[in-house]
N, C-alpha and C positions, 0 to 999 in steps of 0.2 A: 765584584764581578757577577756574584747568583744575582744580587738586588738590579743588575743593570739588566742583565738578560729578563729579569722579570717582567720591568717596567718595558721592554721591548716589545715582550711577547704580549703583553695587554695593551699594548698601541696599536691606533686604529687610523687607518690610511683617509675614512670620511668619517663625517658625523653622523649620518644615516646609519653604519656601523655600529656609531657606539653605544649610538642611543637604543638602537635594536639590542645591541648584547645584555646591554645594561638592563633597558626594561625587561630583556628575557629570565636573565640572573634573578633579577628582584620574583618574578611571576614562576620560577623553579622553586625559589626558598618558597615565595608565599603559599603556593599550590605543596610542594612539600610540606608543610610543617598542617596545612587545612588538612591536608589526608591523613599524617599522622594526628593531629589531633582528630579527629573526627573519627578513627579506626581506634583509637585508644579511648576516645569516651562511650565510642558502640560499645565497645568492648566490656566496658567498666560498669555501664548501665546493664549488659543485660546478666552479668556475672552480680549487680543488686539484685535487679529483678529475679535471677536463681537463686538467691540469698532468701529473700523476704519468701520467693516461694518455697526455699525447702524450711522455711522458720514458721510458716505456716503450716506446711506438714506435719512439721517435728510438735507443732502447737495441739495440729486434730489426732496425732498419735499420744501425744501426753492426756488429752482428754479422753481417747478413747483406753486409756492404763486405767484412768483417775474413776473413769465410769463401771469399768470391770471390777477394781479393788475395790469400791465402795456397794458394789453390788457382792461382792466378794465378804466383805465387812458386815452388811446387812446380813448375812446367811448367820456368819458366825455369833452376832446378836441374836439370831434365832435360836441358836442351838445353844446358847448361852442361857438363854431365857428360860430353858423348860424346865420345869418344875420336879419334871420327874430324876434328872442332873442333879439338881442340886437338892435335892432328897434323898439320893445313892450318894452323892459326898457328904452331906451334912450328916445323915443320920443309920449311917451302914454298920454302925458298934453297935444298933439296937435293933438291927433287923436278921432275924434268921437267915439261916443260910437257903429256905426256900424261896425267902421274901427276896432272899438279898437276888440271889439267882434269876429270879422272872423278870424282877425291877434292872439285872442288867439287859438281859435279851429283852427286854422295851424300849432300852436306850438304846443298843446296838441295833435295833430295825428303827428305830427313827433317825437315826446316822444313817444307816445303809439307804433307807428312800429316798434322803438327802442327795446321798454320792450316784446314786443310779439317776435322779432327773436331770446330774447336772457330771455330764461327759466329761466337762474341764478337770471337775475335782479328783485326785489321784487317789489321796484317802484322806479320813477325818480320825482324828483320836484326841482321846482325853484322859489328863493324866491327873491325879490327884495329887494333894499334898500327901493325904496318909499313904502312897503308893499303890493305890486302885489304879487300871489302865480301864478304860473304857474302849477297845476299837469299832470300830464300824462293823465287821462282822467276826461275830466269835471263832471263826476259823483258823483266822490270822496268826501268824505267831512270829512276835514280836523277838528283835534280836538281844538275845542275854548279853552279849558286851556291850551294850549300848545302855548307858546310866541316862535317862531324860532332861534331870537336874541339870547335868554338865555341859549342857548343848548350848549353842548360842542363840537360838531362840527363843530356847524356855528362860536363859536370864535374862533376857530381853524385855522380853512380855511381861515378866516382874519387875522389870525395873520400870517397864512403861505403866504400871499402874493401871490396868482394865483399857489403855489402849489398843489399838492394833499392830502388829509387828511385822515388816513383811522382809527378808531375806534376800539375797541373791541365789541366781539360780546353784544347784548343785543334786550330789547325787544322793536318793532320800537313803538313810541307816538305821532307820527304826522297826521296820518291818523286815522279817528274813527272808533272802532270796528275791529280794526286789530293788533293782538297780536303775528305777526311771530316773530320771532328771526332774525334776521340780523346781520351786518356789512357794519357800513355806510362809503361810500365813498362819501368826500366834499370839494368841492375846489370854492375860490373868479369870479369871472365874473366883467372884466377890461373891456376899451373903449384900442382902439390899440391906438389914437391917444394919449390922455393926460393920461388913466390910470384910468378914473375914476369907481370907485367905482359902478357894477351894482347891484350885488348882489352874489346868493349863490348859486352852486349846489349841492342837495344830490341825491346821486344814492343809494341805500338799495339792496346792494348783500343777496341774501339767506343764510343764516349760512347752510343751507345742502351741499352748492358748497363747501365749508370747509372741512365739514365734511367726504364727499366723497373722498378728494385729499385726506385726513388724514388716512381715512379708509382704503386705497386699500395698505398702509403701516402694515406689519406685525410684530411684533416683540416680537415672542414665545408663548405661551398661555394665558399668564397672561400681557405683556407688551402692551404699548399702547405710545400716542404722543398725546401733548397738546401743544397751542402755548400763548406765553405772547407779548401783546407790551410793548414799549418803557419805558412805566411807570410801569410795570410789572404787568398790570392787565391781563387775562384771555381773549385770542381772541376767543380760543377754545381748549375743555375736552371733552373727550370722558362721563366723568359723570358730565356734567353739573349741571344737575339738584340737585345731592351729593353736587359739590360745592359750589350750591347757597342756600343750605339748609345747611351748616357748618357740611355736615355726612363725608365731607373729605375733605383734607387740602394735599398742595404740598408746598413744597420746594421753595415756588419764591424766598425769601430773600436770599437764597445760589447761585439759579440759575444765578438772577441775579449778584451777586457778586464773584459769579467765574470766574478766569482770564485763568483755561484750556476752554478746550472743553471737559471734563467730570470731576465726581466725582460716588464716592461711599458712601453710607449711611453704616452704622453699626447696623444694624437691625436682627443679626442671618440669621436663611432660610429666610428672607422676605427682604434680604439687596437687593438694588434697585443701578441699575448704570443709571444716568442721562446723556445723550449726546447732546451738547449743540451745535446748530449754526444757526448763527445770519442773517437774510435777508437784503441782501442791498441794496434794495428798499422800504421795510416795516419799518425794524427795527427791526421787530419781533422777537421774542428768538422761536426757532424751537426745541423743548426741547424732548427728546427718550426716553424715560423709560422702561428698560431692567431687568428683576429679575435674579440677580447674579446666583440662583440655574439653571436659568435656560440656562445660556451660557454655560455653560458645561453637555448637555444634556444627553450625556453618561458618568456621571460623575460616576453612580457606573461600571459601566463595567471598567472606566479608572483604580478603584482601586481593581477590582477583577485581569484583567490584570497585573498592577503592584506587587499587594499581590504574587500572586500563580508565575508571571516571578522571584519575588525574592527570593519565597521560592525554585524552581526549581534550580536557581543559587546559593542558597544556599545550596544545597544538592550535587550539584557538585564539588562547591570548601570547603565542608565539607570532601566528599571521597578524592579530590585531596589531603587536607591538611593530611587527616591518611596515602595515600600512601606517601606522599612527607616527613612525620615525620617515618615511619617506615622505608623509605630509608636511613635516617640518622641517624636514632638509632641500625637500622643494623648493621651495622660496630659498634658502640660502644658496643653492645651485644657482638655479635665477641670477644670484647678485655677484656669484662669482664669475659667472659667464659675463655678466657685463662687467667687470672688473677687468677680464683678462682685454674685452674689446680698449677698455680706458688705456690697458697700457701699450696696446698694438699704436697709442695714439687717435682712436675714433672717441673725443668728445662729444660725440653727437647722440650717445650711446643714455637710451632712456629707462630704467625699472619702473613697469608697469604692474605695481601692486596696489591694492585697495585695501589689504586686509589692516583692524587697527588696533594689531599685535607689537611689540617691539621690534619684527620682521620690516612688517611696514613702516615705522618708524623708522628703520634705517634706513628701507629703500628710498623713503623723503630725502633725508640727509646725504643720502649717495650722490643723487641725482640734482642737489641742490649744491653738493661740491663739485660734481663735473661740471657744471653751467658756470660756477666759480673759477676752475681752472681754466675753462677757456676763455671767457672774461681774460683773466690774467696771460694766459699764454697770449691772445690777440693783442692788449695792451703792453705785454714784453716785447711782441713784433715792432711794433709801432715806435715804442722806444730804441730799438735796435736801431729802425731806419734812420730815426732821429738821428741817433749816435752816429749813425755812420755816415750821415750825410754832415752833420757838425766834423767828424774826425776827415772825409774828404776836404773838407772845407779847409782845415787844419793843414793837412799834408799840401793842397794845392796851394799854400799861402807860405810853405815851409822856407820860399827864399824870402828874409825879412826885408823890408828896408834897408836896413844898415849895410848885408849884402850885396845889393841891390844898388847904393849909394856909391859903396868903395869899388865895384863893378865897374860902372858906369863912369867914377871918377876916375879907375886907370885906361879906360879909353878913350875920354877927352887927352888924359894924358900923351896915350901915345898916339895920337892925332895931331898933338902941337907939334911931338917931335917927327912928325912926315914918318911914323911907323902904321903904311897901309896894311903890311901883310898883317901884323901883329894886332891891328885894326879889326882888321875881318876876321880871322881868326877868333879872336876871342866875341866880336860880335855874332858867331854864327855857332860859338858853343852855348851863348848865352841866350841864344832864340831854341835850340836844341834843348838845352836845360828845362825853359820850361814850357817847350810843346810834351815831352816825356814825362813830367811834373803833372801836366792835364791828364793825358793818356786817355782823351775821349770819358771823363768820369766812371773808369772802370777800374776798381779795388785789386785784383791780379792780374801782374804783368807778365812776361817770360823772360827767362834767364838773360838771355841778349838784349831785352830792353831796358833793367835794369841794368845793367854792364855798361852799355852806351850811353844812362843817365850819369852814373858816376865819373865815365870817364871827361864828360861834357865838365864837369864840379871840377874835377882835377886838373882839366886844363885853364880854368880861370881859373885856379888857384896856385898854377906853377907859374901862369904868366904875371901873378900876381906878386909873389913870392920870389920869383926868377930862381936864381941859383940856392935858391933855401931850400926848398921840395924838388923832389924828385920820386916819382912812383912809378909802379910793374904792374900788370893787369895778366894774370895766365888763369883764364876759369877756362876748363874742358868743355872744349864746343859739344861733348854727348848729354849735358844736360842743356844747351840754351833753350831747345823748346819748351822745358818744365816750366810751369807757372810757379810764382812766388807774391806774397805781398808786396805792393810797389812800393819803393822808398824805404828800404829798411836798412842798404850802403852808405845810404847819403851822412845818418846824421852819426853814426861811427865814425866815418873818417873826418867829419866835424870836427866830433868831440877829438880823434886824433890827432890833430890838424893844431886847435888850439890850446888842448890840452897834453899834449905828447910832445911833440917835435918843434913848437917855436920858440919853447925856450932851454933848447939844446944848442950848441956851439957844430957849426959845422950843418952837414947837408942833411935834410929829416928824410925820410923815406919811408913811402908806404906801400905796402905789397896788399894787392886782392888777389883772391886767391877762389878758386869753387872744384867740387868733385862731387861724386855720389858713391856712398857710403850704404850700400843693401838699400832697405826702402827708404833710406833717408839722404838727403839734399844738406852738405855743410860748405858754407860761405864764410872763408875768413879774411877779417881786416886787421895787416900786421904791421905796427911801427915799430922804429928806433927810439922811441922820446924814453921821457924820464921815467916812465914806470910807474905802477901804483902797490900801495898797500894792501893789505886784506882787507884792511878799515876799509879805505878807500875805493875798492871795487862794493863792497858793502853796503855803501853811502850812495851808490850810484841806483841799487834797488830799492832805498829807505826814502829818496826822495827826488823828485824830478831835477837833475842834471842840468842846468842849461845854462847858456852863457850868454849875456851882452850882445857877442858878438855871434854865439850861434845862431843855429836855424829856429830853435824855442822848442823843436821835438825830443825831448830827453832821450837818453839810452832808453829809460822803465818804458816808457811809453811804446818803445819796438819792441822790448823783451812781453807786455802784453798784448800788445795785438795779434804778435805769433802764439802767444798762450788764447788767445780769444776766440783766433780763426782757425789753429788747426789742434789744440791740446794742453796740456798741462807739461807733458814730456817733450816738448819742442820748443825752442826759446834763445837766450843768447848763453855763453860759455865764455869764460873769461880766463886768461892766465898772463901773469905778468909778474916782473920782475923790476926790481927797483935800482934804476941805470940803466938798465939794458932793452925795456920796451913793453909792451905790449901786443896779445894776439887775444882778437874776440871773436869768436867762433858763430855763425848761425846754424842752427839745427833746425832743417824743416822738412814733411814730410814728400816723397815723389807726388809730385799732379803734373801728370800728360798733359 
């Protein structure tokens, strides 16, 4: 029941319809799916092109790390280098205490000119093996719970072997009463000659120097840039202080184990794209944080654009497809208007197409089967008149010879025997007979003049017969002006004549009989004879009826002409009984 309704409701009353719906359907998906793809590869392109450009960023921030630490490294080579260092480590067992004294305050004002040219650096010191501190300025006082050894820079720095060492940010604890934030730079202090072991230097860059290179990085309203080392702790966030209080949490475990240079989270509008690259001189992860909404900054204009360019395009290749389907159902209108004139009957009826489409291919073949059908229809006239002028021919010949013979033979008859009445009589039914036989050669006669043919038959055939036949004539004079086909009594009571009642004992008897029945006209011829079979009324439609002695017009031959000239449902009707008679009915239509 739903699949029939379906197929209902997508049924289309013309083809100009369908073809319109159809190309429109098709120009809906097509123009849909061009704007979504065309909206999702804008999309995709310029969320690349935000890609590459914040990996180029994160690329001139890593170099501008990589330029600062190495400029940063360079210093502490310097101060690595002096002579006067590693003369106060190597050889401070053999220097007096006034020596040793001066030779510090020489290092600590070459440290300290150091830290005053250079704003970044928070402080410098230097830590021996044999537990000499060196600070940048002798003021300083170093905090006594804090063992150097134990720090994770100074094992670093020894374990990096005269490398550089550089830390995450944190808060510095070597100095008393000072709580900056830095990032410590630390590296071992070697003898050139054997290698030995002097000690440690830490250099305590500012975490604002960070902060600043980080800062002057933009990346949209809400993005920002944090960096991780090696171990993946936190060099520097822009919300530090969130971090270290657990009010917010990032991505290391992914950051660090990602093998691109980006990813994207799945976080609805707050999905976040990470862009990853790596310093290679630090280590550092230099990590971007871009808010997806916000790389496609005109993301609603991109889909007001697209909406209303595909609605636009939709509306053009909607008119295109109604002109583009009314141009081809054109011509099939065309062919159906002349179709409808072919069956009003107007063969005269032309399609005047040139086009040399399959359209016009038909209209050829249309046009070349109506010239064919009236061809035919003229030539089926032609043969009608034929017919009918052979089948007049027929009927007007209907009294044979043999008729004609035994006719003629009982009037010499009763001529010998001085029977004038009986003479004229049947001479002047048999001139009657067939002046109504001719009927001026016109095919429908009226009720009354067939009546008065038959009666004309019946009486050469009682005078013939004498006390053998006897027949009743009662047809209702309300129909005798109806017209009927002429001669369709005669050869019934024929056949009853010589098939019914002559060879019965005693008087045969024939009754005609007529009435009108609503729009129909029934004429029946009733005997007493011997009756027929099923077979036998059967046999009478299976093959022409006719006898010796009849007229040669079979029963079939009346039951077609009535089926010829007014129908299929009009014709003869048979009932009979075997002994007791026959009655055959005609059934034909009123004609005034």
């Amino acid at each position: 029941m739903l699949r029939h309704r379906i197929m209902r409701f997508f049924e289309f009353k013309s083809i100009q319809s369908t073809i319109a719906v159809a190309f429109s359907c098709l120009i809906v998906v097509t123009i849909t799916v061009i704007a979504w793809m065309s909206y999702t590869l804008s999309t995709e392109v310029v969320k690349k092109n935000s890609r590459d450009y914040t990996y180029q960023l994160m690329g001139q921030l890593s170099s501008n790390i990589d330029s600062y630490m190495t400029y940063m490294d360079n210093i502490s080579r310097m101060v690595l280098s002096s002579y006067d260092i590693k003369e106060f480590l190597l050889k401070q067992v053999y220097l007096g205490s006034s020596a040793k004294e001066d030779l510090r305050q020489k290092i600590s004002f070459q440290l300290n000119t150091v830290l005053n040219t250079r704003k970044d650096i928070s402080s410098i010191l230097i830590f021996g093996t044999n537990g000499e501190v060196i600070p940048y300025n002798e003021y300083i006082e170093l905090n006594p719970k804090i063992i150097p050894t134990e720090q994770s820079w100074y094992k670093k720095a020894v374990e990096a072997k005269g490398k550089v060492v550089i830390s995450s940010s944190h808060v510095q604890n070597m100095i008393l009463n000072d709580y900056n934030s830095v990032i410590s730079l630390s590296r071992e202090l070697n003898t050139d000659v054997d290698g030995e072991k002097l000690g440690v230097l830490l250099v305590d860059l500012n975490y604002s120097v960070i902060n600043d290179i980080c800062n002057k990085i933009k990346l949209g309203d809400r993005g920002y840039v944090f960096i991780l080392d090696a171990d993946g702790n936190i060099v520097y966030h822009p919300d530090q202080q969130l971090i270290n209080e657990n009010q917010k949490t990032e991505l290391i475990s992914q950051v660090m184990n990602t093998p691109g240079s980006s990813f994207v989270t799945s976080e609805g509008k707050n999905s976040r794209m990470y862009t990853i690259k790596t310093s290679q001189s630090t280590g550092w992860k230099i990590v971007g944080v871009t808010y997806v909404d916000e790389l496609v900054s005109n993301k609603y204009e991109l889909k007001m654009y697209t909406f209303f360019g595909g609605i636009a395009f939709l509306i053009i290749a909607v008119l295109l497809s109604v002109i583009l389907s009314l141009r081809i159902s054109k011509p099939i209108k065309q062919l159906e208007r002349s179709m409808k004139e072919v069956e009003k009957g107007n063969f005269d009826t032309q399609v005047d197409m040139q086009a040399s489409n399959e359209i016009g291919h038909l209209s050829s073949r249309f046009n070349r089967m109506t010239m064919e059908i009236k061809e035919l229809m003229l030539q089926n006239v032609k043969e009608q008149e034929t017919k009918r002028k052979i089948e007049l021919q027929a009927l007007q010949a209907q009294i044979n010879p043999h008729f004609l013979y035994n006719t003629l033979d009982s009037i010499i008859w009763m001529a010998e025997c001085e029977k004038s009445k009986e003479v004229v009589l049947m001479t002047a039914a048999l001139a009657k007979l067939f002046r109504l036989s001719i009927s001026n050669g016109q095919e429908f006669i009226s009720v009354f003049h067939e009546v008065e043919h038959i009666k004309s038959y019946l009486t050469i055939q009682k005078m013939r017969y004498k006390s053998k036949l006897d027949f009743d004539i009662h047809v209702d004079p309300n129909i005798h002006h109806c017209k009927v086909i002429k001669i369709i009594l005669q050869p019934l009571i024929e056949n009853a004549i010589y098939h019914g009642i002559r060879n019965i004992p005693g008087i045969g008897k024939i009754t005609v009989g007529g009435s009108r029945i609503g729009d129909e006209i029934v004429l029946q011829v009733s005997d007493n004879g011997i009756g027929m079979s099923p077979e036998e009324i059967q046999n009478l439609f299976q093959k022409e009826h006719t006898s010796s002695k009849g007229s040669g017009i079979g029963v079939k031959n009346v039951d077609l002409r009535i089926k010829l000239h007014c129908g299929e449902r009009y014709g003869l009707r048979f009932d009979s009984t075997l002994g007791q008679g026959t009655t055959v009915s005609i059934v034909l239509p009123v004609m005034e």
